[in-house]
Each structure stands twice: as C-alpha cells, then as structure tokens.
C-alpha positions in Angstrom: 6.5 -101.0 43.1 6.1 -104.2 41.5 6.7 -106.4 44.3 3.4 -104.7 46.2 0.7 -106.9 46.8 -2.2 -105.1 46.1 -5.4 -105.2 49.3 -8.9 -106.4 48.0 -12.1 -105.1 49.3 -12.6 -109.3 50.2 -11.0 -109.5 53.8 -7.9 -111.6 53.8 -7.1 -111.3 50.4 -4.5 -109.4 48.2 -3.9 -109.3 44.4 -0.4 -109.9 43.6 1.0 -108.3 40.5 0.5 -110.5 38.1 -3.3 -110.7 39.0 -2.9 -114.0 41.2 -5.4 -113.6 43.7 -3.9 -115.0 47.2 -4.3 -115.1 51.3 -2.6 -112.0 53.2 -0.9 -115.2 54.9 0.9 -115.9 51.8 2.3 -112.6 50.7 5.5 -112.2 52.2 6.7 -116.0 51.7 5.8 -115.1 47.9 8.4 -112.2 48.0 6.3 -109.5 48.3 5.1 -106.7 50.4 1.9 -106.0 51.3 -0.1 -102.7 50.8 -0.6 -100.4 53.6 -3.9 -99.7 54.5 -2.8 -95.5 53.7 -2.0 -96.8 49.8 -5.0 -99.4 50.1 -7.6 -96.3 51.1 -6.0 -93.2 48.6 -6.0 -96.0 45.3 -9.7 -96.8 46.1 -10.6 -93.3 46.8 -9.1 -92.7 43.1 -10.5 -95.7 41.4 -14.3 -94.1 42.6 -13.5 -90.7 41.3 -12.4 -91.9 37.8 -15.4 -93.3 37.1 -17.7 -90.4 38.1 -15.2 -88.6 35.9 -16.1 -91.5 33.1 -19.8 -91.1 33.2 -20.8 -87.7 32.5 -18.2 -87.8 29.5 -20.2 -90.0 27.9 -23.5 -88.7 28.6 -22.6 -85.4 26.9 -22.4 -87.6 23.7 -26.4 -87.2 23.8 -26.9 -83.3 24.0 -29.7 -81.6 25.0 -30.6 -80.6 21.8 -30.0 -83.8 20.0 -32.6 -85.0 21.7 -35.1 -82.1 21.1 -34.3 -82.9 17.4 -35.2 -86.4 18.0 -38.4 -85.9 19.9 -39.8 -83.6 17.4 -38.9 -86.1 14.4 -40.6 -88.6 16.5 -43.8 -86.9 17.3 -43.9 -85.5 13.5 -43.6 -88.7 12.4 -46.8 -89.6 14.4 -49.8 -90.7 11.5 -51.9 -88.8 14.4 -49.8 -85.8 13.8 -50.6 -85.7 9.9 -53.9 -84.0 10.5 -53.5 -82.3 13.7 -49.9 -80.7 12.8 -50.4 -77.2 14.8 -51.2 -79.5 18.1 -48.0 -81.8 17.1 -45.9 -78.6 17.3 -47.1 -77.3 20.1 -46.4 -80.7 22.0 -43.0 -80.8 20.6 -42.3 -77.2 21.2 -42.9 -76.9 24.9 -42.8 -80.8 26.1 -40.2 -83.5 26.2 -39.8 -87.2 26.1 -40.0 -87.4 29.6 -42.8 -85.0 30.3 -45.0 -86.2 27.1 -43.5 -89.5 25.9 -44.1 -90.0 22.1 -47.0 -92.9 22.7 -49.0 -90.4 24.8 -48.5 -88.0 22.5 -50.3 -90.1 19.7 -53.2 -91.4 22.2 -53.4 -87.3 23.1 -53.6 -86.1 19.2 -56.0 -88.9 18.5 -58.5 -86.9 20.8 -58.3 -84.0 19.1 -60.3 -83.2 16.1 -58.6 -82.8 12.9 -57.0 -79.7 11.6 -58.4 -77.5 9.1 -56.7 -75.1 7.0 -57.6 -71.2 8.5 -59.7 -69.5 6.7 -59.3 -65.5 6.2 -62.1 -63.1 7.6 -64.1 -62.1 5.1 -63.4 -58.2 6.4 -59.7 -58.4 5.7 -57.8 -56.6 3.2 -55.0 -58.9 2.9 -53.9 -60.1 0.3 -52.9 -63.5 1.9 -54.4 -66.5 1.7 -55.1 -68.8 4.4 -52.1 -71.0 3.0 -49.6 -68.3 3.3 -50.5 -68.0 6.4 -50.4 -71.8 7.6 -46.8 -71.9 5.7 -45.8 -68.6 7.7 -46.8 -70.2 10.7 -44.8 -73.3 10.3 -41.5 -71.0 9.8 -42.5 -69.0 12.7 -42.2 -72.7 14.5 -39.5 -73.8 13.2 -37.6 -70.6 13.9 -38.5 -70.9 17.1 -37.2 -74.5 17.7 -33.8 -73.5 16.0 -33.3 -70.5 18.3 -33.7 -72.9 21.4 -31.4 -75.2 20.5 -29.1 -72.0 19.9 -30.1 -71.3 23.8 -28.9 -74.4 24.6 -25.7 -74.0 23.3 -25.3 -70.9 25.7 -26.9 -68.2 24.0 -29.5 -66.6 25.9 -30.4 -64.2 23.4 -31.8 -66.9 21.4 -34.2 -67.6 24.3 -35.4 -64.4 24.4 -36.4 -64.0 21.0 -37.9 -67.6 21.0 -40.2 -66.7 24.5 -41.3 -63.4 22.6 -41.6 -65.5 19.0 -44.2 -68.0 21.0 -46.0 -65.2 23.5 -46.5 -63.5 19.4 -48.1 -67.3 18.5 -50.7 -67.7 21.2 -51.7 -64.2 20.9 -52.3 -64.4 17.2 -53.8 -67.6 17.6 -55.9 -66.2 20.2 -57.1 -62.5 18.8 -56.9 -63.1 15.2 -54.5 -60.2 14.9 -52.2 -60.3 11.7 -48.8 -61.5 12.7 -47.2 -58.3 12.3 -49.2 -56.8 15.1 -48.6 -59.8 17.3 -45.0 -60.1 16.8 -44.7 -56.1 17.0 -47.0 -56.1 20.7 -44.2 -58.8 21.8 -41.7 -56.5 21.9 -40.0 -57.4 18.2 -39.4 -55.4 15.2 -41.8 -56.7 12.8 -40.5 -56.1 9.7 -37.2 -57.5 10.4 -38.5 -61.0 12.1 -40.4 -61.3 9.4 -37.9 -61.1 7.1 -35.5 -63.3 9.3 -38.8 -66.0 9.3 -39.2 -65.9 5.9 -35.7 -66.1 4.9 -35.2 -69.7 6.9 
C-alpha cells in the first residue's frame, strides 16, 4: 500500500506517500500507482465521519450541569445580587446563560428594589423568626438546584421532587402559608423534606 498515490480534492493532483504533493501526470513515472476513484471516495467518506465523531467528544467535557454550577456562581457573584438574593435565585434557578446572560441579569436586578428580610405576621404562633425562615428558604434552593443537576445525570426522580420543591416555593411565597403546608399541598411528605432540607 505504500506505493499508492493518494487523490486530492485539488483536480490533477495526488499526494504521494511521503507527503510530496505532485501532477496525476507524474505518478506512474514516479513508480507509483494511482488511487482509484472507489478508494479516493470511501477514505474521504471516513475522514468526514471521524471528525463528527471528534466533536461531540469534546463537547461532553462541558456538561450540562457544569455549566448550571457556573451560571449560578456567576450571577451570585453579581454586586446587584447582594441585595436582591431571592430574585438572583430565581434567575439562576429557572434561566440560563443563553436565555438570561449574566450582564442582563445585573441590568435586570438593578431594577428591582432591594430585599428585605420577611418579617413574621404578628398572628403566628411560630416560634420562628423571620431569619430562620430566609435561611430555610435558601436550603429549600439550594436543594432544589442539587436535585436538577441529579436530573441531569439521568435521574428523573430528582426532577420530580425539584418541580414539586419550586411549585411548594411560589405557593408559599404567594399565600404566606408555613412551608410545611406548602410542601405537604405539593404532593411531599413534609416532615421528611424538611428533614432532608435541613440536613444539606
């Protein structure tokens, strides 16, 4: 095989084994045969499938949720984000880098008023404070951003507990209810996803 003279996509030249690059013309007074057009056509036809092959195995070096993890560092990171952290959550829990770049992000939180503490209802018989409940809160986030990243790794029961985690959010956010009742009317055993939340 390595007397073949190797076709180039220029017309009228071939490649000879040693990487000389000469005319058709002058193949066979060199010694050496020329490729068929058959060879020419199935070693091009490889050559293009390897390097679809090539791309995608480097892509996978940047998961999905490596870059989740980077986008929320980013838009945490945000000085806008110090005083509005419930709204930087909520951007880096349901957008992305492409939908919400981190620059918007800033320019978005930056019309926002800032963040104050909640405050307890007067009526309640809790006994927790309004900073128990902002620290709960920020578990309750971060559980749910560490059971989608567990989703996208293939686990689809992580998704469904992080849908029902946020649906518990808004509604408690909403309502006022305590977040027992909201994670309870989400379909969730209270007691033990609080537990779980508290334990992370």
């Amino acid at each position: 095989m390595n007397n073949i003279a190797k076709r180039t996509a220029a017309v009228g030249r071939a490649e000879l084994p040693d990487g000389t690059f000469v005319n058709i013309s002058e193949v066979a007074s060199r010694g050496f045969v020329l490729e068929g057009w058959g060879e020419y056509d199935y070693r091009r036809a490889s050559e293009r499938n390897s390097r679809k092959v090539a791309i995608p195995t480097e892509e996978k070096t940047k998961t999905r949720a490596s870059a989740l993890i980077a986008y929320a560092t980013a838009i945490e990171a945000l000085p806008e984000a110090k005083a509005r952290p419930a709204a930087a959550s909520e951007i880096w829990a349901s957008q992305t880098a492409q939908t919400m770049p981190v620059e918007r992000a800033a320019a978005f939180l930056r019309g926002l008023p800032v963040e104050t503490a909640p405050i307890a209802k007067a009526a309640t018989t809790s006994t927790l404070t309004a900073q128990d409940n902002a620290m709960f809160k920020r578990k309750m986030e971060l559980r749910i951003n560490g059971l989608n990243m567990k989703a996208d790794r293939g686990n689809p029961a992580a998704r469904n507990e992080a849908t029902k985690l946020g649906w518990a959010m808004r509604t408690r956010e909403t309502t006022g209810c305590s977040f027992a009742d909201a994670i309870q009317g989400a379909g969730l055993d209270a007691r033990a996803t609080i537990t779980s939340i508290l334990g992370n």
